[in-house]
C-alpha positions as MATLAB code, in Angstrom:
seq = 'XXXXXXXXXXXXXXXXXXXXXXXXXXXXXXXXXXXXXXXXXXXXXXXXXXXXXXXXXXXXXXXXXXXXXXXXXXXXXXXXXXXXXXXXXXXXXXXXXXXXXXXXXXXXXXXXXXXXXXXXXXXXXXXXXXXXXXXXXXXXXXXXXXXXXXXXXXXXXXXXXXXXXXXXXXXXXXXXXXXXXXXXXXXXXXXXXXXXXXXXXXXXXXXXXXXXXXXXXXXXXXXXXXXXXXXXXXXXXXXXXXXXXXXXXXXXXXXXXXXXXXXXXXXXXXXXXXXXXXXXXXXXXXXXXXXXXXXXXXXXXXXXXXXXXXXXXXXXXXXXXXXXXXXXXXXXXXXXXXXXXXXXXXXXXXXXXXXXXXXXXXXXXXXXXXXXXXXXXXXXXXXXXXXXXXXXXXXXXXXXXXXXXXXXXXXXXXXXXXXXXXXXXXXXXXXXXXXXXXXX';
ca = [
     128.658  166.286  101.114;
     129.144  167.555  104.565;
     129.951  164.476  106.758;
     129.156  164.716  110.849;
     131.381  163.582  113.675;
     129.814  162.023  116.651;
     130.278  164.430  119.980;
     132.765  162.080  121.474;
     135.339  162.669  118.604;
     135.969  166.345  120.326;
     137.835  164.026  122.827;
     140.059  162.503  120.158;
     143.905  163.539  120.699;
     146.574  162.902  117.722;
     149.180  162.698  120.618;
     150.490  166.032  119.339;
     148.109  168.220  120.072;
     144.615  169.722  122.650;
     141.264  168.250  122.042;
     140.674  170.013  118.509;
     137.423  170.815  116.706;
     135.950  168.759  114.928;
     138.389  166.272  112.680;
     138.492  166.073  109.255;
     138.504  162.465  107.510;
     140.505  161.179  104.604;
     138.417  158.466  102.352;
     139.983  155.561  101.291;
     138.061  154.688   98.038;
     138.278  150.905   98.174;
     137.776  149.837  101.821;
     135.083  152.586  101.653;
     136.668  153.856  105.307;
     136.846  157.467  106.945;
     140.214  157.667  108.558;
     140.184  161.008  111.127;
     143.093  163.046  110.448;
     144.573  165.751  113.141;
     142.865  169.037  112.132;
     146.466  171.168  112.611;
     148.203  169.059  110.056;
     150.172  166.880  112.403;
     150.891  162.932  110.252;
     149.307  160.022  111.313;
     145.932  159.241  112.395;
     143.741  160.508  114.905;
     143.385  158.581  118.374;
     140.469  158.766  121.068;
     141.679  160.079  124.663;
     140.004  157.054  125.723;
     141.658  154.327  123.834;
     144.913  153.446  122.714;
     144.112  152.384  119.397;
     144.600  154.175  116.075;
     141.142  154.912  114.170;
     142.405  153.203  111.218;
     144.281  149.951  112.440;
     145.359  148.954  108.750;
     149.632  148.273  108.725;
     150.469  150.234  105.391;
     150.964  146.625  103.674;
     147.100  146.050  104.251;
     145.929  149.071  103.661;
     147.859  149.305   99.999;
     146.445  145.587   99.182;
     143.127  146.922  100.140;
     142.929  150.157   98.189;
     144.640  147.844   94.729;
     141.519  145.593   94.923;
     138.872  149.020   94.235;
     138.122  147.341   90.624;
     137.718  143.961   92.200;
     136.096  144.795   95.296;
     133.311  146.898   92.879;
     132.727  143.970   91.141;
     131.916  142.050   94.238;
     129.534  144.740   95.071;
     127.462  144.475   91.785;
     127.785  140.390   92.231;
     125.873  140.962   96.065;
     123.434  143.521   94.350;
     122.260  140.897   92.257;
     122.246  138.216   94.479;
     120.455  139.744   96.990;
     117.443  141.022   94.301;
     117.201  137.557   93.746;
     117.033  136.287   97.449;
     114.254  139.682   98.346;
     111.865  138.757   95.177;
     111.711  134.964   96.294;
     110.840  135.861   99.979;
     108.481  138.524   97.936;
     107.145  135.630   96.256;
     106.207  133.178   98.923;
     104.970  135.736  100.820;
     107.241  135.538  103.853;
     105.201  136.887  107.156;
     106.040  136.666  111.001;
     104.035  133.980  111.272;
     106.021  131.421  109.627;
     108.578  131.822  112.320;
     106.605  129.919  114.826;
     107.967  127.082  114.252;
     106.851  123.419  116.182;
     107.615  120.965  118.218;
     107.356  117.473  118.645;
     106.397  115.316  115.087;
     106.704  118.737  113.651;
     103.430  118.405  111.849;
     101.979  121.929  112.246;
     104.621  124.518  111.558;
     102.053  127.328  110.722;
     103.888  127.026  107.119;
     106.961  128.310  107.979;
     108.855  125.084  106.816;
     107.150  124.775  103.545;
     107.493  128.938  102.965;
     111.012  128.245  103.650;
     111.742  125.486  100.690;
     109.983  127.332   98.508;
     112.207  130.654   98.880;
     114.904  128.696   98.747;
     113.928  126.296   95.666;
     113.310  129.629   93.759;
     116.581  131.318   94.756;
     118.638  128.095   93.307;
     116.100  127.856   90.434;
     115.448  124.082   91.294;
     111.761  122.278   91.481;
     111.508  121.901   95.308;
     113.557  122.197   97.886;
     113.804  120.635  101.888;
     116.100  123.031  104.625;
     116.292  120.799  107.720;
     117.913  121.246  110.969;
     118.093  117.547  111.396;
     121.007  117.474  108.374;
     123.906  118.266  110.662;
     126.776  118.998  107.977;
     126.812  119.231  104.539;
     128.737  115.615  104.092;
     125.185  114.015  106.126;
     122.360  116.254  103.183;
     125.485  114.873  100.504;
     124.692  111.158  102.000;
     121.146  111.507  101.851;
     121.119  113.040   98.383;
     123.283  110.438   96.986;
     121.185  107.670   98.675;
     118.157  108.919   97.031;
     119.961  108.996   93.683;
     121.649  104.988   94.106;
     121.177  101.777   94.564;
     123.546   99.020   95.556;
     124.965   98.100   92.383;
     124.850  101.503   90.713;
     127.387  102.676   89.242;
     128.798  106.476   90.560;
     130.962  108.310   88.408;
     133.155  111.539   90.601;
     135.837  113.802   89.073;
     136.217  116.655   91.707;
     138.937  118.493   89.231;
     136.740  117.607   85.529;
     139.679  116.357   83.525;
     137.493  116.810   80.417;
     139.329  114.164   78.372;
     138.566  111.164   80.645;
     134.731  112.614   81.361;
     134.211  112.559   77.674;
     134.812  108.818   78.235;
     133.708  107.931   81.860;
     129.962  107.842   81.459;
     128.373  104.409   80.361;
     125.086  103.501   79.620;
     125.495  101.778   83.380;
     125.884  104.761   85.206;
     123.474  106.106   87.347;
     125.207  109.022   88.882;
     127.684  111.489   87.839;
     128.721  113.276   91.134;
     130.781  116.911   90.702;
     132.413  118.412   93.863;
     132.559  122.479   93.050;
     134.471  123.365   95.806;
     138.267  122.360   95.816;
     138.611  120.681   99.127;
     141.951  119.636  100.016;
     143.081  119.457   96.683;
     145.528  122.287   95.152;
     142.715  122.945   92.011;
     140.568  125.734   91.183;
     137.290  125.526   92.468;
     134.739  124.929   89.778;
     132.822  127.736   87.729;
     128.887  127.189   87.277;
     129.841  127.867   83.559;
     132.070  124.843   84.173;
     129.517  123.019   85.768;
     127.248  123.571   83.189;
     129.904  122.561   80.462;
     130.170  118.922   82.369;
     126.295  118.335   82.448;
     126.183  118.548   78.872;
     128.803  116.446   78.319;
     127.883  113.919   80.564;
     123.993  114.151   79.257;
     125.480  113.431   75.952;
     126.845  110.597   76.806;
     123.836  108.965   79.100;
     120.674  111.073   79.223;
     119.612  109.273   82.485;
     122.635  109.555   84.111;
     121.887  112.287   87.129;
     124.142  114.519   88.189;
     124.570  115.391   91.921;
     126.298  118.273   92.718;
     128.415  118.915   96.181;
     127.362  122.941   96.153;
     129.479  123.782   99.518;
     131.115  126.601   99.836;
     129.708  127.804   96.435;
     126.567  129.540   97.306;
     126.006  132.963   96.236;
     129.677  133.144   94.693;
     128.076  134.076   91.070;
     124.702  135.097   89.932;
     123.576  131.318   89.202;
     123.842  127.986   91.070;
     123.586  124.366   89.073;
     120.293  123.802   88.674;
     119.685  126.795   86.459;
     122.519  124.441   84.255;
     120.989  121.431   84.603;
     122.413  119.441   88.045;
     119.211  116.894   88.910;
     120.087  117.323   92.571;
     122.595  119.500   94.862;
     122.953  119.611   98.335;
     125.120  121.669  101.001;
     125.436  123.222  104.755;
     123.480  125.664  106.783;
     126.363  126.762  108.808;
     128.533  127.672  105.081;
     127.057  130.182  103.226;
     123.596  129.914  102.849;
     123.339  130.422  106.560;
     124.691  133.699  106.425;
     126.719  133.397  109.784;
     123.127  133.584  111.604;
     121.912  129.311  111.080;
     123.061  127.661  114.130;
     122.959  124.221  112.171;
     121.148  122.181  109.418;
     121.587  121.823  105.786;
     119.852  121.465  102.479;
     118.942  119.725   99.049;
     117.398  120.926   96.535;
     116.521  120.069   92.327;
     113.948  117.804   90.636;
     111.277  117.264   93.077;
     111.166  113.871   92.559;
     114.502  113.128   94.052;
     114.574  115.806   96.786;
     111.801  113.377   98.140;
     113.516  110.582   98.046;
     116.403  112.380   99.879;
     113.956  113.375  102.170;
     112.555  109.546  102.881;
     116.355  108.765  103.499;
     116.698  112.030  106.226;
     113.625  110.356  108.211;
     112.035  107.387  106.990;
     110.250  106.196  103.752;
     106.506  107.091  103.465;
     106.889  110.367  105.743;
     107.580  112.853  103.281;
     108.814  116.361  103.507;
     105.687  117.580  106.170;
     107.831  116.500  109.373;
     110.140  116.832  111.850;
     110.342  120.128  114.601;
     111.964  123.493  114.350;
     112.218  125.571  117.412;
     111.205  129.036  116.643;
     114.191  130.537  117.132;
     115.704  128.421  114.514;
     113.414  128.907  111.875;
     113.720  132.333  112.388;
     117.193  132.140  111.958;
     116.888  130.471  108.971;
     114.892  133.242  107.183;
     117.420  135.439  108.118;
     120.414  133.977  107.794;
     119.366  133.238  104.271;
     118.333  137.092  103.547;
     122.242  138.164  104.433;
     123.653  135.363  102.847;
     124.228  137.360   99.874;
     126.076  140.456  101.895;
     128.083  137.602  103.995;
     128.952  135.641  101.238;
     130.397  139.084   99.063;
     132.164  140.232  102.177;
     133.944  136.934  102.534;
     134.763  136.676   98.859;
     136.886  140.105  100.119;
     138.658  138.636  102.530;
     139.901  135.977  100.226;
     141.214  138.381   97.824;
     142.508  140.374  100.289;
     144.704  137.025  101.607;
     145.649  136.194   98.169;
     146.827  139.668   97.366;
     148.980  139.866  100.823;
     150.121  136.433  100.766;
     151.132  136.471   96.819;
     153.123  139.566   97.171;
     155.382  137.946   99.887;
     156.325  135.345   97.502;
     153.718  132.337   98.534;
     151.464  130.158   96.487;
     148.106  130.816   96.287;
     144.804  129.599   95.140;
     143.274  131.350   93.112;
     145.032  134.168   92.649;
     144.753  137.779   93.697;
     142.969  138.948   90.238;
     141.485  135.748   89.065;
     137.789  135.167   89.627;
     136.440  132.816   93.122;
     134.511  130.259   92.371;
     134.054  129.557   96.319;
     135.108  131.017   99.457;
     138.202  129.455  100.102;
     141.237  130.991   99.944;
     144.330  128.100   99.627;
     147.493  129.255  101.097;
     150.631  127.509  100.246;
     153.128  127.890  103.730;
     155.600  125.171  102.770;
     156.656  124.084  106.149;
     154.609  122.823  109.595;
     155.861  126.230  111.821;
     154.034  127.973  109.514;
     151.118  126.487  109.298;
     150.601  126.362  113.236;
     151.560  130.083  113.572;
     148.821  130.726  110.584;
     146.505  129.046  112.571;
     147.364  130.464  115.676;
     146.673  134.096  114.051;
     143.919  133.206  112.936;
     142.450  131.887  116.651;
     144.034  135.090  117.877;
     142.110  137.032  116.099;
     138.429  135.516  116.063;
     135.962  137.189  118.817;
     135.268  133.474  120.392;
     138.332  131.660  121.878;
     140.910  134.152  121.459;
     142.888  133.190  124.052;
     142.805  129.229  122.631;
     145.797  127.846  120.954;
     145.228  125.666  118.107;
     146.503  121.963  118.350;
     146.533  119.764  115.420;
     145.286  116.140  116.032;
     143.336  113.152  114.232;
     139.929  114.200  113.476;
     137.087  111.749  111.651;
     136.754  111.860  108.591;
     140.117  113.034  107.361;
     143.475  110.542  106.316;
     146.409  112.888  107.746;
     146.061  115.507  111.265;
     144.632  118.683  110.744;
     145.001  122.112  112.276;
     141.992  124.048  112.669;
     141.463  127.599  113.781;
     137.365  128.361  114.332;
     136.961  131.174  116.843;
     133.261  131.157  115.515;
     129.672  131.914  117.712;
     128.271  128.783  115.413;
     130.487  125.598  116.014;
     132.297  124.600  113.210;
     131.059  127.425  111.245;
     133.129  128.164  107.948;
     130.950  131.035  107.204;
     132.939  132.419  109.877;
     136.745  134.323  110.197;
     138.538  130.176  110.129;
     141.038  128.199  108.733;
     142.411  124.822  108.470;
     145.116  122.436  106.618;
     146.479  119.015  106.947;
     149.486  118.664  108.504;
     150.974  117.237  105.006;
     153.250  118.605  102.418;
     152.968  121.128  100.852;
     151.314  122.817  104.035;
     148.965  124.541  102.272;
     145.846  126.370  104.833;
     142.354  126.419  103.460;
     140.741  129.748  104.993;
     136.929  130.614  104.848;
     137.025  134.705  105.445;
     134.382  136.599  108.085;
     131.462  138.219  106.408;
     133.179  141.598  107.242;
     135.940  142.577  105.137;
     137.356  145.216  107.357;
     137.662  142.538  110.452;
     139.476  140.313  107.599;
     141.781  143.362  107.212;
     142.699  143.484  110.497;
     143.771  139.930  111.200;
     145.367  140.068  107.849;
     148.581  141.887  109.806;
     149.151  139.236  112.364;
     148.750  136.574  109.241;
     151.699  138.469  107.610;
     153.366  137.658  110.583;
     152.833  134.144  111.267;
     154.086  134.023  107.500;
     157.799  135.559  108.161;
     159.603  133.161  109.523;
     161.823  133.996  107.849;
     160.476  136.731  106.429;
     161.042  135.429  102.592;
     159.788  132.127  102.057;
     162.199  129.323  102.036;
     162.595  127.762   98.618;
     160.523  124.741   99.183;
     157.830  126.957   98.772;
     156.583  127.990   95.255;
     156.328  131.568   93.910;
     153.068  133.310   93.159;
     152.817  132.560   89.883;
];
């Protein structure tokens, strides 16, 4: 297939030579990139007379990762094809029009059905009853609190295994307990993040065991990472954060829960206030827009991020660090766990990381005490949304065994690039030390 060149490339120089004719490019199967190449045969790529910056900015390390992960990244791709069929025949369904991104103010009780159209595209996509996506839940921990408030009572009893050691859940649930709650995402902790076929496997179980018992799920960071989320297993109730994945990088806050309708109302009476339902509260506009489509990309933003972690793993493996999960082993979320084995490390990871986002470059990262967590933390967030994890970021607690907890940017190829300068915040010295475990 003939391929064109924009007119400016007649300006490009490989340093070697006169302007040429047109260039001829070089595809790089995996990262799906077209790398210019000097027409007269002369190595190296091709560079524009007006910048000094090579067309393909990948350090060979990068760019050998990149093209070993073809297979995986494929896979990726067919995971977003699916996911994204799913997201366009629920906005098909409720009938999605320009009108529902009017919006409201004040007691937010005439949205021209924008908020209702919403919940419903977004019940459908996570295959739950009914659904409420607020801007008034500002995290995922506040629609977690809400959710679990609706679920309990003082007195209940709350049953929580982040890491499902399957011989003490076989025993944990009583005919006393009301809630079974089941982080998927691995937080802090050095554990795989939890498979919806995992998931599924723990609802039984604890169903088994006490067919009343609900079971909340904490669905963070684990949106659109396979083709079904925990309702379509059985979770009563999930709940999780605008500005993760769902939002698709475009949200500028809010959050969600979603399952039986029954108890998304009752999370919904905790949100605002009992008796007032779901029908309340403003959205701007401009936020409900965003919603929509933030929501629509989620699927592309949350595939290109799942790149970028295997990407890191595959980098940070090979130079002899721990990582979790591994390079070739499936995600379950979107973070990528990073064992660095020392503080200097850490910071200079971090400080990459800043370095390389579009907002706050030029801001060095300073670890400190931050609500919420027991030990200081680092954090690197260069993001347009504030605190945005759907975003190029990272953070870790500044605790043995160092380990940094990275959410990827929806675009692999930016991912790529800071990738070199993470390599270097990771040599010093350039093997690790032998505090720090192998790959294994």
């Amino acid at each position: 297939m003939a391929l064109s060149w924009p007119a400016a490339a007649t300006a490009a120089i490989c340093g070697s030579c006169s302007p040429p004719p047109l260039p001829r490019r070089r595809f790089s199967r995996a990262a799906a990139y077209f790398v210019p190449v000097c027409p007269t045969g002369h190595p190296g790529p091709l560079f524009c007379a007006a910048s000094a910056y090579p067309a393909h900015p990948f350090s060979p390390e990068v760019a050998e990762a990149v093209e070993s992960l073809y297979s995986e990244f494929r896979e990726v791709d067919n995971l977003v094809a699916h996911n994204t069929t799913r997201v366009l025949k629920a906005f098909q369904n409720a009938r999605v029009g320009s009108h529902h991104f009017g919006g409201c103010t004040g007691y937010g009780h005439d949205d021209g059905g924008g908020r209702g159209a919403l919940d419903n595209v977004f019940a459908e996509i996570v295959g739950a009853e009914s659904a409420m996506v607020r801007s008034q839940f500002f995290s995922g921990t506040h629609a977690i609190t809400c959710a679990l408030f609706a679920l309990l009572r003082p007195g209940d009893e709350l049953a929580e295994d982040g890491g499902l050691n399957w011989d003490a859940l076989a025993l944990a649930v009583g005919p006393q307990t009301k809630c079974a709650f089941i982080q998927r995402s691995c937080g802090y902790s050095w554990r795989r993040s939890l498979s919806i076929i995992e998931i599924q496997r723990a609802i039984k179980m604890i169903k088994v065991q006490n067919p009343d018992c609900m079971v909340m799920v904490d669905n963070c960071y684990g949106e659109f990472v396979e083709t079904c989320e925990p309702p379509m297993v059985g979770a009563d109730l999930i709940a999780g954060s605008l500005i993760k994945n769902p939002g698709g990088t475009i949200a500028p806050c809010g959050g969600y829960v979603a399952g039986k309708k029954i108890w998304v109302e009752a999370a919904a009476a905790r949100l605002s206030a009992p008796g007032l339902g779901v029908d309340c509260g403003s959205t701007p506009g401009d936020v409900m827009r965003a919603f929509f489509q933030g929501l629509f990309l989620s699927p592309q933003m949350v595939g290109e991020a799942i790149k970028g972690g295997l990407l890191i793993a595959e980098v940070m493996a090979s130079k002899g660090y721990k990582v979790q999960p591994l390079p070739r082993d499936p995600h379950h979320d979107t973070v990528q766990a990073v064992q660095l084995g020392s503080q200097e490390r850490l910071i200079s990871f971090c400080e990459a990381v800043q370095k390389n986002c579009p907002i706050g470059s030029f801001v060095k990262p300073v670890a400190g005490l931050t609500a919420g967590y027991a030990s200081e933390v680092i954090f690197a967030d260069g993001t347009f949304i504030d605190g945005s994890t759907s975003e190029l970021s990272c953070d870790g607690p500044l605790r043995e065994p160092f380990t940094v907890f990275c959410q990827q940017y929806p675009h692999n190829g930016f991912t790529s690039i800071a990738e070199q300068d993470l390599c270097l915040a990771g040599r010093a010295p350039m093997k690790p030390r032998s505090s720090i475990h192998p790959a294994s």
